[in-house]
C-alpha positions, -999 to 999 in steps of 0.1 A, spaced: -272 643 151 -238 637 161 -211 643 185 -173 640 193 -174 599 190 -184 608 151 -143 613 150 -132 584 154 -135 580 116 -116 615 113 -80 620 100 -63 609 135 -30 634 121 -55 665 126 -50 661 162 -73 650 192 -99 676 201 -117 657 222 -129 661 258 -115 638 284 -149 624 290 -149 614 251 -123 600 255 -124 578 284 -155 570 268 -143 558 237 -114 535 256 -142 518 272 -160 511 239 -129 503 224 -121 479 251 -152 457 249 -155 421 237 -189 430 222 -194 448 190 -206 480 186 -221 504 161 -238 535 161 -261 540 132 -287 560 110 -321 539 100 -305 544 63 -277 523 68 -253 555 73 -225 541 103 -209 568 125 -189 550 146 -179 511 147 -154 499 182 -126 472 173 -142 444 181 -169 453 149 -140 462 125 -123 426 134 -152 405 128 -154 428 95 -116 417 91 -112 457 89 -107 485 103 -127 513 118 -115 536 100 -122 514 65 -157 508 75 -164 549 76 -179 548 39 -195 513 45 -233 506 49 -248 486 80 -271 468 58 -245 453 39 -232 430 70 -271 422 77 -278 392 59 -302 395 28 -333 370 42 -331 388 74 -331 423 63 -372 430 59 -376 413 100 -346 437 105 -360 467 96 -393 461 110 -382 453 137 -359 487 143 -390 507 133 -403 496 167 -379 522 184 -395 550 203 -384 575 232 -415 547 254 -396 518 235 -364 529 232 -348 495 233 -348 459 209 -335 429 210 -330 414 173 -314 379 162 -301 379 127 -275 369 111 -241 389 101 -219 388 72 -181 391 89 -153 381 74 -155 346 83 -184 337 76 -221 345 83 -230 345 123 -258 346 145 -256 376 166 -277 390 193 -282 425 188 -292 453 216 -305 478 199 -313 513 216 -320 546 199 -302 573 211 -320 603 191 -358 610 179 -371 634 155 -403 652 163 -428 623 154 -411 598 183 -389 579 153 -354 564 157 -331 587 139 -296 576 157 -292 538 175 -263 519 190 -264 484 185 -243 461 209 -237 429 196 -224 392 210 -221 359 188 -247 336 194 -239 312 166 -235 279 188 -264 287 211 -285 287 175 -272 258 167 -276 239 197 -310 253 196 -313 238 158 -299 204 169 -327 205 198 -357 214 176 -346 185 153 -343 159 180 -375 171 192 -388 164 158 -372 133 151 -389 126 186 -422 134 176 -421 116 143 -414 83 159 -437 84 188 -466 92 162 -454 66 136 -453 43 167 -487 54 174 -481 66 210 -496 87 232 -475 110 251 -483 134 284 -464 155 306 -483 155 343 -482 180 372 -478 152 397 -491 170 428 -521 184 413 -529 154 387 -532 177 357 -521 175 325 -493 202 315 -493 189 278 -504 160 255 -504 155 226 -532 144 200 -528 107 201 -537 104 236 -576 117 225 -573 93 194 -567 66 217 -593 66 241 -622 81 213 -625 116 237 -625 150 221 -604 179 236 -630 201 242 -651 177 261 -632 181 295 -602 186 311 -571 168 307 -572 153 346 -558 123 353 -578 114 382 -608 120 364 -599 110 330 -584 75 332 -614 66 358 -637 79 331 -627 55 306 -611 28 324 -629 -8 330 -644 -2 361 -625 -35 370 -593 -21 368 -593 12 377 -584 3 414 -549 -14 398 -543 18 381 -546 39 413 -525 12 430 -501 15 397 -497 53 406 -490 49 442 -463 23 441 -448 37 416 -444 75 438 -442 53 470 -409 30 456 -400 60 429 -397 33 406 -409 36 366 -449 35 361 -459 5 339 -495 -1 338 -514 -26 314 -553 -25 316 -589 -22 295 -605 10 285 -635 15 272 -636 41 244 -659 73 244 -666 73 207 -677 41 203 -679 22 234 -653 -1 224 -628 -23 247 -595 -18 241 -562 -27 260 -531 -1 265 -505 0 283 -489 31 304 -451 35 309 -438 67 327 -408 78 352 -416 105 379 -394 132 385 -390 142 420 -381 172 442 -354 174 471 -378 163 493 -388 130 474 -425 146 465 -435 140 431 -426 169 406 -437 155 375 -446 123 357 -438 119 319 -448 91 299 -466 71 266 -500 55 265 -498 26 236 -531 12 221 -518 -29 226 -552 -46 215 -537 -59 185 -507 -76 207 -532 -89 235 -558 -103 205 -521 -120 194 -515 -132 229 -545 -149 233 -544 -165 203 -506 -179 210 -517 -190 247 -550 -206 229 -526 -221 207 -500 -237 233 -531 -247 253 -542 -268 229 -505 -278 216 -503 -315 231 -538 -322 219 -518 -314 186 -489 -331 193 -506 -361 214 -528 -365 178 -500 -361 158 -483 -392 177 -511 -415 173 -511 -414 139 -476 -416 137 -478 -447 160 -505 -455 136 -490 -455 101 -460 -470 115 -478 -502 125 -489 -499 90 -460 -496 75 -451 -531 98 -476 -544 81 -472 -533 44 -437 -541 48 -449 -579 55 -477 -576 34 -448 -570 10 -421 -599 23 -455 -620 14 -460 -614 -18 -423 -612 -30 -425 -650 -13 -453 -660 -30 -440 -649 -61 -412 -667 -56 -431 -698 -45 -454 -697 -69 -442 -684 -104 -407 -681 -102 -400 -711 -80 -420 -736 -106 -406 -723 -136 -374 -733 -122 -387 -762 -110 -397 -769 -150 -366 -759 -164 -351 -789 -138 -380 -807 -154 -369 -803 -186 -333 -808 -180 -340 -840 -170 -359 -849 -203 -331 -831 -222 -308 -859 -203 -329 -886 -213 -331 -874 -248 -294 -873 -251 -292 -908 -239 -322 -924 -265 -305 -904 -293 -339 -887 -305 -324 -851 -319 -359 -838 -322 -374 -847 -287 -337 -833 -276 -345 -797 -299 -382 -794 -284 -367 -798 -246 -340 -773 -256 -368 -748 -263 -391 -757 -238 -356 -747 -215 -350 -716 -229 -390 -705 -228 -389 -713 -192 -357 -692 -188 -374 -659 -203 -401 -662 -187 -384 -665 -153 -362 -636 -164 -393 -620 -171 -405 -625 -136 -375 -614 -120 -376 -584 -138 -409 -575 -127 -402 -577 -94 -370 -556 -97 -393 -531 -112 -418 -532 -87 -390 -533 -60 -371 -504 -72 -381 -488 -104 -351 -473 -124 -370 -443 -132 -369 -432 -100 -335 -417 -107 -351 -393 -130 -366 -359 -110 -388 -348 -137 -428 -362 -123 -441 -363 -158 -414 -386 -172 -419 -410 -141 -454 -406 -144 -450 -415 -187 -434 -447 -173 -461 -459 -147 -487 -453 -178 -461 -480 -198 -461 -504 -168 -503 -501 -164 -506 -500 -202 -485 -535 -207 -497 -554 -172 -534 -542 -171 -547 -531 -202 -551 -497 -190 -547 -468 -213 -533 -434 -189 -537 -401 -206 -507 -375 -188 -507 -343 -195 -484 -318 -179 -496 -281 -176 -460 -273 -163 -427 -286 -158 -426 -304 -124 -391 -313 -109 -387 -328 -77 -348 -331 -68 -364 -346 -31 -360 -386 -44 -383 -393 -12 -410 -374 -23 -405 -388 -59 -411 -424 -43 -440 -413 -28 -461 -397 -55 -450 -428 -74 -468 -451 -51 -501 -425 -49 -504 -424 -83 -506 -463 -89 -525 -469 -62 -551 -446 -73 -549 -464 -110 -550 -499 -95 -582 -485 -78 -591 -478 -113 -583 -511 -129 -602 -532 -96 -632 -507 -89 -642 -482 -120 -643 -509 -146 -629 -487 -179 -603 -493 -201 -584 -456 -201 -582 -429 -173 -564 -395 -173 -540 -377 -151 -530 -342 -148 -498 -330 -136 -496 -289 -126 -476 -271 -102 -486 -241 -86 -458 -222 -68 -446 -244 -39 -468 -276 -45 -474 -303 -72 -513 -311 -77 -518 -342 -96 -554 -350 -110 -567 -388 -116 -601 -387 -135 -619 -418 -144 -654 -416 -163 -664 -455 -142 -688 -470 -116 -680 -441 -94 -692 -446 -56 -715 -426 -28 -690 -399 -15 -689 -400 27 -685 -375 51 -652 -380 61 -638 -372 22 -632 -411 15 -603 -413 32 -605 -448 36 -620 -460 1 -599 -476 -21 -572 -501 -13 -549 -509 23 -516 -492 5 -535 -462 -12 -547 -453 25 -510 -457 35 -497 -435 10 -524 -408 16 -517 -409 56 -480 -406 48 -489 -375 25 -507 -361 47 -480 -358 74 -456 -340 53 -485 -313 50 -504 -329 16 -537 -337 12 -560 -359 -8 -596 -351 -22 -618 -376 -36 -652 -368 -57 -671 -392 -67 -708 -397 -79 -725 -434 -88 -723 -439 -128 -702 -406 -132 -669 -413 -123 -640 -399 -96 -618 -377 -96 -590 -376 -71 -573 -346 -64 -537 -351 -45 -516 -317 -33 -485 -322 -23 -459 -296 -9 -422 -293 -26 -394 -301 -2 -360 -295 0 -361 -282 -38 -331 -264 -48 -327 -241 -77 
């Protein structure tokens, strides 16, 4: 079927033989912004306006041996078509959203689709399709789906609960699944009411402060923020979460809607606690912490004069009366010189010089013991190699190191102080275990040295408290000072099997 609009793909230099109505019809057609296009189901067009030859970047006359199906892009041409079968003298106009191949490009169009002609059986044999662009109303629509996506991936990887209510009538219009998850209630048990939901599951205690939440909130149109207890339908559980929302309101300041998250914050209030319970009990830390600062420091007064004593009584006692013999013995040299008696005069000379080294020797020691040269050295095995020499000459005591790794401490503090651990705990050895050879591990195990002194001597009865306090006055020192740089000591011991001392020290300041 056909009529006198079918010319307009006819050879124009025939001449017009159209009615007027045809053609005032066609000038309106042809004036239109929209496309249009009259077609057979098979593709077959009879007439295309302007505006649907320029989007073809043709003209109407060039699209007379074209096929509509051609300009409807491939994935939507199955929907297309199905959707066009639909077309019946009782439906006898679509809608239809596809896109279109033009010449610049494919488009979204929105097509109005209404069948002018039927066959016998009620089916579509001639439609006119009307068509506008609707490209950047699809991809606005696009760009809002994939917000709302984006949206709903982070409130459920944030684990949130979010609702839409009708504020006058306190009924959910939509939630989503976390909300159920959160307060352990199924879906199909009741109602999403908000009245009747939170009051189901809320402590009883605050339920009152949630109402009261609510109101203020409507009364002040200020934002909704709620923190309380529920206790869970599926398992009975107490759980804290907090409710944030904004209303939105009509003209007349009533409450519209309210829109808003539920978060499960147990884990955050269990963290809470534990930080208040914590800063409660801070300056009983810190209070503790002073007194045994206070404490070691008046031990340290004291070691340090324990220490001005016994460099004194060195010097009174073994370096002071060798010199005091050397005098001696200068003296007799004098004499000697005078009486002429060469071999009294060579004995004096060598009592002089034994005197000499031995004072040197003296000296030394104290030097040593003052400020060991080793010290400069940062490896803990070599230092530790060269307090076995100094127990092996002085004492008799025979130290077996062994070094599992290598243990480098750039900290020279630190250095000092394992020094002064690790012979105190061998001159407890020497004074208490009664054996002639001890041995000393050295390890370290990621960020702290361990070092190990074994003995296989008298061994003692093992306290309570660890043994702190057994041993001598500058091993306790040492250990205290240890332990306030975060070390610690432990001490096992059994009568006639020995003790083993086991001190852990944290790196500091270590730098690759």
């Amino acid at each position: 079927m056909s009529n006198g609009l079918d010319r307009s793909f006819s050879d124009k230099t025939q001449g017009d033989v159209r009615s007027p109505n045809e053609v005032h019809y066609q000038a309106i057609v042809e004036s239109q912004a929209e496309m249009i296009c009259r077609f057979r189901p098979d593709g077959t067009i009879l007439f295309v306006n302007s505006a649907y030859a320029r989007a073809r970047g043709t003209t109407a006359e060039a699209l007379a041996t074209a096929n509509l199906w051609e300009f409807v892009n491939e994935a939507d041409r199955p929907s297309v078509r199905i959707q066009l079968a639909q077309l019946s003298p009782t439906t006898p106009e679509i809608r239809i959203e596809n896109r279109f191949e033009t010449a610049y490009g494919v488009r979204w169009t929105l097509w109005t689709n209404r069948g002018l002609a039927f066959d016998a059986d009620g089916n579509a044999i001639e439609v006119q399709s009307t068509g506008i662009d609707i490209t950047e109303r699809k991809l606005a629509e696009e760009q809002l789906r994939a917000s709302q996506e984006r949206q709903r991936i982070a409130t459920e990887a944030a684990g949130l609960g979010v609702f839409e209510w009708n504020a006058p009538n306190d009924y959910a219009v939509w939630e989503n699944e976390r909300i159920y998850e959160i307060f352990g209630h199924q879906q199909a048990d009741a109602p999403f009411d908000r009245r009747q939901f939170f009051d189901r599951y809320l402590h009883p205690e605050d339920i009152a402060e949630f109402n009261q939440a609510i109101d203020t909130a409507i009364q002040e149109k200020s934002a909704l923020h709620y923190v309380g207890r529920i206790r869970r339908k599926s398992d009975k559980e107490v759980r804290w979460i907090s409710i944030d929302g904004n209303f939105a309101f009509t003209g007349n300041g009533d409450p519209l809607r309210l829109v808003g998250v539920v978060a499960d914050i147990t884990d955050q209030k269990h963290a809470e606690e534990a930080l208040r319970h914590i800063n409660e009990t801070l300056e009983d830390r810190i209070a503790e912490r002073t007194v045994q600062v206070r404490a070691l420091a008046a031990q340290l007064t004291v070691a340090q004069q324990e220490e001005r004593r016994r460099i004194a009584q060195i010097l009174h006692d073994d370096l002071q009366q060798h010199i005091f013999g050397a005098q001696f013995q200068l003296q007799a040299l004098r004499n000697a010189l005078h009486a002429g008696d060469s071999e009294q005069l060579f004995n004096r000379i060598d009592d002089i010089d034994q005197t000499l080294k031995t004072s040197i020797g003296v000296t030394r020691r104290l030097s040593m013991d003052l400020s060991p040269p080793i010290l400069s050295a940062s490896g803990l095995t070599e230092i530790i190699n060269w307090l076995a020499a100094q127990m092996q000459q002085q004492h008799g005591l025979t130290v077996h190191v062994r070094a599992v790794n290598e243990v480098r401490l750039p900290d020279q503090d630190l250095r000092i102080l394992l020094l002064q651990v690790v012979r105190e705990l061998l001159f407890n050895v020497v004074k208490h275990a009664k054996v002639s050879e001890v041995f000393v591990t050295l390890v370290r195990v990621e960020d702290w040295i361990r070092v190990e002194v074994r003995d296989h001597g008298n061994g003692f009865s093992a306290d309570e408290t660890g043994n702190k306090s057994v041993g001598s006055h500058g091993l306790w020192q040492t250990t205290q000072r240890l332990e306030l740089i975060g070390g610690r000591v432990q001490i096992e011991s059994k009568l006639g099997h020995g003790t083993t001392v086991t001190v852990d020290c944290p790196l500091r300041h270590e730098t690759a």
